[in-house]
C-alpha positions as CSV (number, residue, x, y, z in Angstrom):
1,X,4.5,-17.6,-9.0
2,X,6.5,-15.3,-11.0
3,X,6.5,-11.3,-9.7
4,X,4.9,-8.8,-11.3
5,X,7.2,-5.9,-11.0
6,X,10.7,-5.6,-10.7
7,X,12.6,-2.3,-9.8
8,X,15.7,-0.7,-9.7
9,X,16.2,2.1,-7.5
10,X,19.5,4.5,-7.2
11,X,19.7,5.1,-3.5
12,X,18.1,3.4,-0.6
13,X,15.5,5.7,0.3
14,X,13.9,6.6,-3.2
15,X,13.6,2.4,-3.0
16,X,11.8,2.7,0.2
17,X,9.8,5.5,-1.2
18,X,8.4,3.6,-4.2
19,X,7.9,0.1,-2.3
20,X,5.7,2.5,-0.5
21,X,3.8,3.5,-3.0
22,X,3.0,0.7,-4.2
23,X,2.4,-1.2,-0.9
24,X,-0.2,2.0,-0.6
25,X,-1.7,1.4,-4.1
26,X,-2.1,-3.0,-3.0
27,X,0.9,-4.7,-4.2
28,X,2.8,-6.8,-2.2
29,X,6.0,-5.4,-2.0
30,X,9.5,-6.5,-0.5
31,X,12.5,-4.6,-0.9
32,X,16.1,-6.0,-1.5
33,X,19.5,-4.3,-0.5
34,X,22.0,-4.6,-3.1
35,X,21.5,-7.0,-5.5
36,X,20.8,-10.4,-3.0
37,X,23.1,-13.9,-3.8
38,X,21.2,-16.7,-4.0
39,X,17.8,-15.1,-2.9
40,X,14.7,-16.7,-5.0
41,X,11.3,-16.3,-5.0
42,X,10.6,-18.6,-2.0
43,X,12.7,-16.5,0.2
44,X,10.4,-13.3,-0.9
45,X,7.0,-14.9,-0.1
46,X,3.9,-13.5,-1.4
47,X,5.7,-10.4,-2.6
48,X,4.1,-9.2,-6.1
49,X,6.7,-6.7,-6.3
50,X,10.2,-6.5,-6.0
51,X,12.6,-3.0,-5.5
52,X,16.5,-3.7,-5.8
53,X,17.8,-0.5,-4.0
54,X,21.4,0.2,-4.9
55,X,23.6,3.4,-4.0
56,X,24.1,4.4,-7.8
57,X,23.0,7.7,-8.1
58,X,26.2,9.7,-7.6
59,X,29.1,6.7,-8.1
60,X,30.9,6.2,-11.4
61,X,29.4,6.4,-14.0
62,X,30.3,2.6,-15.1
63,X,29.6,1.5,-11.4
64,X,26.2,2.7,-11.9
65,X,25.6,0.7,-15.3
66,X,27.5,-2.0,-13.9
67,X,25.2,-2.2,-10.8
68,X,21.8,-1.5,-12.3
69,X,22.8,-4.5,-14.9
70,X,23.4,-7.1,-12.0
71,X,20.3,-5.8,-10.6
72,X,18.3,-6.6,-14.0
73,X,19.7,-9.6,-14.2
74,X,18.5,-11.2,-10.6
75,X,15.1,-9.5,-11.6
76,X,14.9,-11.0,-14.7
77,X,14.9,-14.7,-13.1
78,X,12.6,-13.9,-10.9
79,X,9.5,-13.6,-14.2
80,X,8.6,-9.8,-13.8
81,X,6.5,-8.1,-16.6
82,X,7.8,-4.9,-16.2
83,X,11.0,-3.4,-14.8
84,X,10.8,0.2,-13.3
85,X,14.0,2.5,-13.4
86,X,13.7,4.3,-10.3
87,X,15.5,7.8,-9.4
88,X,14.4,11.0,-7.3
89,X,11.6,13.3,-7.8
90,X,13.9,16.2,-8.1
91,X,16.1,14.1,-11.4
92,X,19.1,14.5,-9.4
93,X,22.1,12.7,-9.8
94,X,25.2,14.1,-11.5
95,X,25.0,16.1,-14.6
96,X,26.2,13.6,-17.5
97,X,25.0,10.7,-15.4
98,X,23.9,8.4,-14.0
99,X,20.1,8.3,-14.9
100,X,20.6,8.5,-18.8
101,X,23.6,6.2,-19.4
102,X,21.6,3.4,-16.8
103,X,18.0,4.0,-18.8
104,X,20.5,3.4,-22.2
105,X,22.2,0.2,-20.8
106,X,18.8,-0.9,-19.0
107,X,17.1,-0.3,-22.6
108,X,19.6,-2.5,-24.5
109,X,19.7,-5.2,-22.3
110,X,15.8,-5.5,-22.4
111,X,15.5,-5.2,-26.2
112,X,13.5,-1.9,-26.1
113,X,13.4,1.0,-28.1
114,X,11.8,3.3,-25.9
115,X,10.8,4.6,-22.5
116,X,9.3,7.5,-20.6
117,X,11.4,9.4,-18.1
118,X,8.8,11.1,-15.6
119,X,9.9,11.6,-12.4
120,X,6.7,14.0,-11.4
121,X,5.5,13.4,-7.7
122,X,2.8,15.8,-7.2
123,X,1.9,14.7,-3.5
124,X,5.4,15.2,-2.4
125,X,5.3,18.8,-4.3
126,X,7.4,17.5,-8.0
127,X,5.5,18.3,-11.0
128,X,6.5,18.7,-14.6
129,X,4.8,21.3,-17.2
130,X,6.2,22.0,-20.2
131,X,9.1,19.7,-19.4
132,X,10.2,22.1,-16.9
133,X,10.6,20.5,-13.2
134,X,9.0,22.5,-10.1
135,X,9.4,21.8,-6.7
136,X,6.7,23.3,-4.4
137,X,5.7,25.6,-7.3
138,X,9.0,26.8,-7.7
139,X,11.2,25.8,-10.6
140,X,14.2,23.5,-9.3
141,X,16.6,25.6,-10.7
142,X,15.2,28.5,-8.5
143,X,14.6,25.8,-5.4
144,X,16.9,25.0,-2.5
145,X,18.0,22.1,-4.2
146,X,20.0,24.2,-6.7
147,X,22.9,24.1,-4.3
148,X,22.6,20.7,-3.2
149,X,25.9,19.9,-1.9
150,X,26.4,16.5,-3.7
151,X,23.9,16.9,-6.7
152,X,23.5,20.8,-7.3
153,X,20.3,21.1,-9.4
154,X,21.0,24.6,-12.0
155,X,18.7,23.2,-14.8
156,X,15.2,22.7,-14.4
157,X,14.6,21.6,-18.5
158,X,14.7,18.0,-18.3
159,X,14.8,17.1,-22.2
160,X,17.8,19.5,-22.1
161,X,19.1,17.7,-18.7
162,X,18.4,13.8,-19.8
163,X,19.8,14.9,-23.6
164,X,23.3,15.5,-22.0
165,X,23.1,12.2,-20.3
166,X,22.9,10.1,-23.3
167,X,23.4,10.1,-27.2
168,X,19.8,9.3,-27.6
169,X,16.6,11.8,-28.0
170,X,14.7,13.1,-26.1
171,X,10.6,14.2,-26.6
172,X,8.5,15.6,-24.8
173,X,4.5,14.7,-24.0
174,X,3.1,18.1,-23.1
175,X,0.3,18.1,-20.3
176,X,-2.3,19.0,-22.6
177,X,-1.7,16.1,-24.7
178,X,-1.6,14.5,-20.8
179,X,-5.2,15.9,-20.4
180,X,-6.7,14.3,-23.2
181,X,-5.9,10.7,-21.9
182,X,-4.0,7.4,-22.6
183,X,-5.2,6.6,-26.1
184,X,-3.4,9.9,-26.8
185,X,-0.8,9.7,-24.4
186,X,0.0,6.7,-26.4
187,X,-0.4,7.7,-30.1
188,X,2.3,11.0,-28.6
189,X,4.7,8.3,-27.5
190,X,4.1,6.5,-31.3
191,X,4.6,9.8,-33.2
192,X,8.2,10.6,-31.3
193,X,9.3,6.9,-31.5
194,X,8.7,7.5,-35.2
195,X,10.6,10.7,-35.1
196,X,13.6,8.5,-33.9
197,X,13.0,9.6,-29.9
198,X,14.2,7.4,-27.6
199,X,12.9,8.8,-24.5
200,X,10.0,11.1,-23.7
201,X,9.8,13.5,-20.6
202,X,6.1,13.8,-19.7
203,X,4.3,16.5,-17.9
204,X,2.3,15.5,-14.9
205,X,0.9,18.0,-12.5
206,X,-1.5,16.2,-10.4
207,X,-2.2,12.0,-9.3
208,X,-4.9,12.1,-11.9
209,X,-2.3,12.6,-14.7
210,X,0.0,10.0,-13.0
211,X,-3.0,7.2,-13.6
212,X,-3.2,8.7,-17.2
213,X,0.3,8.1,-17.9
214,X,0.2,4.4,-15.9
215,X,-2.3,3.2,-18.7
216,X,-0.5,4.6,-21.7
217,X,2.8,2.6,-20.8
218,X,1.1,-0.5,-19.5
219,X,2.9,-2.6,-22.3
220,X,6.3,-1.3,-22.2
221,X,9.2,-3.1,-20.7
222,X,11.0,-0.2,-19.1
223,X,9.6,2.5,-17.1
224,X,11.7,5.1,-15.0
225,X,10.6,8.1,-13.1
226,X,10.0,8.8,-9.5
227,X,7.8,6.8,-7.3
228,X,4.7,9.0,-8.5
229,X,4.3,7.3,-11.7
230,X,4.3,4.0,-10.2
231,X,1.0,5.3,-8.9
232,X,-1.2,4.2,-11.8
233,X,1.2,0.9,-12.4
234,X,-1.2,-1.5,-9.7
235,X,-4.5,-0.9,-11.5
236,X,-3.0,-2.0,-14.5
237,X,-2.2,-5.8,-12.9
238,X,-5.0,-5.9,-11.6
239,X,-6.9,-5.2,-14.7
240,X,-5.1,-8.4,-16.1
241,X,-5.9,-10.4,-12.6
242,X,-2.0,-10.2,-11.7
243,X,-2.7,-9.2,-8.6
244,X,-4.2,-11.6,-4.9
245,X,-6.5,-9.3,-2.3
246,X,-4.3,-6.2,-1.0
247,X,-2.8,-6.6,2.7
248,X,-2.9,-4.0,4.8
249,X,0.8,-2.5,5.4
250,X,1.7,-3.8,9.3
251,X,3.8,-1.3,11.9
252,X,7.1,-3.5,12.4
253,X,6.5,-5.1,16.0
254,X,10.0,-4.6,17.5
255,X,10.6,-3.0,20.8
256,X,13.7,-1.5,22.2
257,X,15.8,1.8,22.3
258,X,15.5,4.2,19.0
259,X,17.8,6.6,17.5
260,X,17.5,9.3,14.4
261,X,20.8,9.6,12.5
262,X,20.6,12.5,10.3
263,X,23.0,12.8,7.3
264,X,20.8,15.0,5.1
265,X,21.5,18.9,4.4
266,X,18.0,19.6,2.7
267,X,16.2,22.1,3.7
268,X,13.7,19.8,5.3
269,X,16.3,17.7,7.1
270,X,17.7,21.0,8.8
271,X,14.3,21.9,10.3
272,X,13.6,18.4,11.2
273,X,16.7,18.5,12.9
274,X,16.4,21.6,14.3
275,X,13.1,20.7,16.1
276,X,14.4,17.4,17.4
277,X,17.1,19.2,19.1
278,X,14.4,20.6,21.8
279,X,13.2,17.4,22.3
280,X,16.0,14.7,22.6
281,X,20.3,14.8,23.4
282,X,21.6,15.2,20.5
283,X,25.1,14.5,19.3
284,X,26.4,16.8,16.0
285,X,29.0,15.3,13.8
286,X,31.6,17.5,12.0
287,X,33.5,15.8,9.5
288,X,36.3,18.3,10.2
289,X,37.6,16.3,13.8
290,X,35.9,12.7,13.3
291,X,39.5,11.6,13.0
292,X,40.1,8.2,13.1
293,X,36.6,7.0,12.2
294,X,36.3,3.8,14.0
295,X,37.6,5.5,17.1
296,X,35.3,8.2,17.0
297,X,32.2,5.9,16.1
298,X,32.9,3.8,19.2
299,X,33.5,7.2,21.6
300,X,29.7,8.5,20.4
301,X,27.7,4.9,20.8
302,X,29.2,4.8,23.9
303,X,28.1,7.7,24.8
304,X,24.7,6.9,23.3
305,X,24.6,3.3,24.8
306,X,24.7,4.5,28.2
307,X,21.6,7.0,27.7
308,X,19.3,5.2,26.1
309,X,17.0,4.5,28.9
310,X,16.4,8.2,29.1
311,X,14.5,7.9,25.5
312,X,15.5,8.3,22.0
313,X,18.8,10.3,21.7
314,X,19.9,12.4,17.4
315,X,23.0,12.0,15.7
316,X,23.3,14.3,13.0
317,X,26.0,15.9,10.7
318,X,23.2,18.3,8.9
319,X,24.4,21.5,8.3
320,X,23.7,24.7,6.1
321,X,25.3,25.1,3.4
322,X,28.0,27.7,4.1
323,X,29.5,24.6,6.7
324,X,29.0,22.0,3.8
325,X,31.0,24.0,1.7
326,X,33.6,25.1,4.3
327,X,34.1,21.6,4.6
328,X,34.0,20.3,1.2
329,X,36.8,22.7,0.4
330,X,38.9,21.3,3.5
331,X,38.5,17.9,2.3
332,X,37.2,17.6,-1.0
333,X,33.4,16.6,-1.4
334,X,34.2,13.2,-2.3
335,X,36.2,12.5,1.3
336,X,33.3,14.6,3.4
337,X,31.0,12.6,1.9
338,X,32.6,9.6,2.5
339,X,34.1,10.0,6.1
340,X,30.3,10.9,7.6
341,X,29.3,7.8,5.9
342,X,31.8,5.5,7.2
343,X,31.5,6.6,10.4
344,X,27.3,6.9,10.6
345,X,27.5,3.2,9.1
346,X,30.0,2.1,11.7
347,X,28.2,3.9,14.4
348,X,24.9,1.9,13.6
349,X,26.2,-1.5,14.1
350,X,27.7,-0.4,17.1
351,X,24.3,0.7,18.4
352,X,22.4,-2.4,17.1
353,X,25.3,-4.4,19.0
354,X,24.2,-2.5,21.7
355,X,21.0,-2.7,21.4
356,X,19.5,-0.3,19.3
357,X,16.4,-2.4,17.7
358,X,14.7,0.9,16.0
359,X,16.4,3.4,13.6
360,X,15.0,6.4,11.6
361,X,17.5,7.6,9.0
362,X,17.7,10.4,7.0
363,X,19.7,11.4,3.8
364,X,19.8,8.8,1.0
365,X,23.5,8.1,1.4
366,X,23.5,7.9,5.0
367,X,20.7,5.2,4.8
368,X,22.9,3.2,2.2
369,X,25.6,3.3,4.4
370,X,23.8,2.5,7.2
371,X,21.5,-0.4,5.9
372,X,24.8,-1.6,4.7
373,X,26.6,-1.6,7.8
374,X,24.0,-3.5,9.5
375,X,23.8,-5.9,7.1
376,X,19.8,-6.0,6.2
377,X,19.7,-7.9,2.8
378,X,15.7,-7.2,2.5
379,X,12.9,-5.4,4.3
380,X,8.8,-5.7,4.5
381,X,7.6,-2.7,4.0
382,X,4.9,-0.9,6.5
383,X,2.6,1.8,6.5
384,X,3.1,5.3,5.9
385,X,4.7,8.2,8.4
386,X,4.4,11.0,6.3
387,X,3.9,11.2,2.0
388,X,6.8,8.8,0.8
389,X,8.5,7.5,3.7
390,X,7.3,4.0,5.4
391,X,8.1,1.9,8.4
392,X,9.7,-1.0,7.4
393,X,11.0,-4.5,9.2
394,X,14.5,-6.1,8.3
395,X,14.1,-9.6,6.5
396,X,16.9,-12.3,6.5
397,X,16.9,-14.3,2.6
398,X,18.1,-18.0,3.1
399,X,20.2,-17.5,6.5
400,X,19.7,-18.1,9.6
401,X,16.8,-16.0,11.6
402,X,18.5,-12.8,13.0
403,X,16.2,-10.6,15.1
404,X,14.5,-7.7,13.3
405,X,15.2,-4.3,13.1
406,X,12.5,-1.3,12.8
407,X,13.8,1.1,9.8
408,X,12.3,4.2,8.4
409,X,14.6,5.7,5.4
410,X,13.7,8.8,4.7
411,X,14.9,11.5,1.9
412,X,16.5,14.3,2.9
413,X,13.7,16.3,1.4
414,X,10.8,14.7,2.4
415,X,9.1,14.7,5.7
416,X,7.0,17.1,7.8
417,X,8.9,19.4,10.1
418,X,8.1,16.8,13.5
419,X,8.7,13.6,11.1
420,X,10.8,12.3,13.6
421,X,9.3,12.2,16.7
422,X,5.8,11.2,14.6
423,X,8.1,7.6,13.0
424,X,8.9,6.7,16.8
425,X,5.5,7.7,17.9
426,X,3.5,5.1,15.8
427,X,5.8,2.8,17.0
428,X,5.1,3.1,20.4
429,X,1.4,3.4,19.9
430,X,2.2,0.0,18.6
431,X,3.8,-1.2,21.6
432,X,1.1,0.2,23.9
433,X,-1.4,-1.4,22.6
């Protein structure tokens, strides 16, 4: 049996968030890392959905097409009827890329002549009136993410923001139009495909609008947003009788030492951090004297290794962003960026070696590095921790059985302020019982 949906996410943990969503909303839902070689359908199961997470959002601007292409591609085979573009909640990726020339390429390659880009999330705070992006009521230009230290968000107008990422464009669907329904929803996206748009941003302020939206792009063959719109995509399938009985998301049921590596700078990351601190030994990266980085990867597990019976121990390089920026000018922000990756990606498989069977990540690039390092090609996804950030179980496709690994990937800026210590919690409520 064919899948339903296939996606294409830009970083690791906006895939995780969306395979949530739509495990929440009763699809079947695996997700792959990087684009799998020789993977089919019988290696996914029962899965009705299918997210390809790739770490696109910030790389070339040609890796990015490249990538998301390949991605396409592998989905195609597998018979989806729809293929979801997915990028943050916040739009953020650089300024002339990556989301518009990927939605161009993605577009061409399906044949289309149009698509929506709404990446409104209300649950998680993103909403989208007027075309303008808030985050937590507070226009993102105006928000902590304007200084973002790898994708600095000083525009909050997204037709102005997608219309410098491609040659195509852009319309906007207000939220009153929004209000009125799908059958207008639809006839809006008819009048600015006839007015030569290729894209339309749409408002969306609450879930109710979301499930609006859903309906009015049930036929098209590209959708991309955030992982709110893929909210009202579910109801749709099952309408057509696409969709078996929903199963209820399962904890993963691995046991063993846990760490929380923290990459993130967000706002929300810092106070997660910060609370952990009290809690757990904690070990703080700075970029500045990593050194050699295989070295000073193998000096902290160590470390690590030979505490773990104590309890969970944090491993963090989170910082304000007066040190980001102190040591972005050192090094550059490319080399930063990539040394604490290296290193948090070598550390991790030095830990699992070890041991280590549960992980909580944070920071989209750190979890790409790190599911990377450890080498998970696919995960199951579980139940929710907090609005957009799962459990999830490691999955071998066509090798040999390799014992699983818990995994929660969460976005920098998502998460309550004790996220951390809640992820390991339902774990070992899990355990205990």
């Amino acid at each position: 049996m064919a899948i339903v949906l296939g996606c294409i996410a830009d970083d690791f943990t906006g895939a995780t968030d969306l395979a949530n969503t739509l495990v929440k909303n009763g699809m079947r839902t695996v997700q792959v890392n990087g684009v799998p070689s020789g993977a089919s359908l019988k290696d996914l199961g029962d899965a009705e959905a299918v997210v390809v997470a790739l770490k696109s959002r910030t790389c070339p601007v040609h890796e990015a097409v490249t990538e998301s292409l390949a991605a396409l591609a592998w989905l195609r085979g597998l018979g989806p009827r729809q293929i979801f573009f997915k990028y943050c909640s916040t739009f953020d990726s650089t300024d002339m890329g990556n989301i518009g020339p990927v939605a161009d390429a993605l577009l061409d390659a399906l044949d289309a002549d149009f698509a929506i880009a709404c990446p409104a999330f209300p649950t998680t705070g993103r909403t989208i009136y007027k075309g303008y992006l808030f985050v937590n009521d507070v226009l993102l230009s105006e928000s902590s993410l304007k200084d973002h230290p790898l994708t600095p968000m000083r525009d909050a107008n997204l037709v102005r923001v997608l219309s410098r990422q491609t040659d195509e464009m852009v319309g906007l669907v207000e939220h009153k139009t929004v209000r009125k329904g799908s059958a207008e929803v639809k006839a809006a996206f008819a009048s600015l495909k006839k007015s030569g748009n290729r894209y339309a941003i749409v408002d969306a302020l609450d879930d109710a609008d979301l499930g609006v939206i859903g309906q009015a792009v049930a036929d098209h063959p590209l959708i991309t947003g955030g992982s709110g719109i893929a909210l009202g995509l579910p109801e749709n399938y099952r309408r057509q009788g696409l969709l078996g009985a929903a199963a209820k998301a399962q904890l993963p049921d691995v046991s063993g030492p846990a760490v929380v590596i923290a990459g993130s700078c967000s706002q929300a990351t810092r106070a997660q951090v910060a609370r952990a601190k009290k809690l757990w030994p904690t070990h703080q990266v700075d970029p500045l004297a990593l050194g050699d980085v295989v070295n000073a990867a193998r000096t902290v597990a160590d470390k690590i290794l030979a505490g773990l019976n104590a309890g969970p121990q944090l491993i963090y390089s989170t910082a304000d962003p007066d040190t980001v920026q102190r040591v972005q000018s050192e090094m550059g922000r490319g080399q930063a960026g990539d040394t604490v990756e290296r290193f948090f990606g070598r550390l991790a498989r030095n830990l699992r070696d070890g041991g280590v069977r549960r992980f909580v990540v944070a920071g989209g690039e750190t979890s790409g590095a790190v599911v990377q390092a450890l080498g998970v090609q696919a995960m199951r996804i579980g139940p929710e921790i907090d609005p957009g950030v799962p459990w999830t179980e490691s999955l071998s496709l066509g090798a040999a059985d390799e014992a699983p690994l818990a995994l929660t990937l969460k976005s920098g800026n998502f998460g309550a302020e004790d996220f951390f210590e809640k992820a390991l919690a339902m774990l070992d409520e899990r355990s205990a019982a």
